[in-house]
TORMIMI-493192 format. One line per field, with one value per residue (C-alpha): x, y, z. Coordinates in Angstrom, 2 decimals. Layout:
// TORMIMI-493192
xx <- (X|...)
yy <- (Y|...)
zz <- (Z|...)
// end
This chain:
// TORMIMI-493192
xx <- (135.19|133.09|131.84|132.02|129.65|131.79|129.96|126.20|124.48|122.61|119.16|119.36|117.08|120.54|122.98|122.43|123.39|126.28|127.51|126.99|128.61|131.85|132.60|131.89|134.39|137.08|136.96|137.65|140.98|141.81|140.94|139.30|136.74|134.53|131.43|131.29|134.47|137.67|140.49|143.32|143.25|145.76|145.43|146.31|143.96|141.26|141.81|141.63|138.38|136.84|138.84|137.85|133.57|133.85|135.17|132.20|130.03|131.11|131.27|127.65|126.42|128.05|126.57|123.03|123.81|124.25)
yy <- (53.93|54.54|57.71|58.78|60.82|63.19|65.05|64.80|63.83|60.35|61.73|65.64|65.37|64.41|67.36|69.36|66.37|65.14|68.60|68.92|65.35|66.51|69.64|67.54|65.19|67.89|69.35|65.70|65.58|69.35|70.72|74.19|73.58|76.98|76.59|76.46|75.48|74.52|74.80|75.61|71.49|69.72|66.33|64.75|67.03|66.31|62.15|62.72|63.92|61.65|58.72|58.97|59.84|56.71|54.88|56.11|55.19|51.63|51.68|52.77|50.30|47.46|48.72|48.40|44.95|43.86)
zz <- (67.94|70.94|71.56|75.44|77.70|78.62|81.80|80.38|83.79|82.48|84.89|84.58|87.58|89.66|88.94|91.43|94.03|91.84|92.48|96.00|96.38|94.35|96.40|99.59|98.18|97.03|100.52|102.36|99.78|100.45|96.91|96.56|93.95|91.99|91.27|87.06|85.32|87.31|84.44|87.09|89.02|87.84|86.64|90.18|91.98|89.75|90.07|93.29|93.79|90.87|92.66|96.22|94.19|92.92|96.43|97.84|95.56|95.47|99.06|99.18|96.56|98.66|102.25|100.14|98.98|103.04)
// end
């Protein structure tokens, strides 16, 4: 069996702007983030904001590839 990840940041170097880029995000879906850990989001809030991360970020890749 695969062992995952979990939320080790691959480049350490890039936390601090994968942080900043999640609250940005969970303000555009109206989701009050903390800074540190966020136990209270439920599961839909918290797809949300991974969901619409990962939109961007696919968006962006494909603006780079024009």
């Amino acid at each position: 069996m695969a062992r995952s990840n979990g939320n080790r940041v691959m480049v350490p170097e890039a936390r601090e702007a994968l942080n900043k880029f999640k609250m940005e995000t969970a303000s555009e879906v109206g989701v009050t983030l903390n800074q540190g850990y966020n136990g209270h989001l439920t599961s839909q809030q918290a797809g949300s904001i991974g969901g619409q991360m990962v939109k961007k970020m696919i968006a962006a890749y494909e603006n780079g590839l024009k």
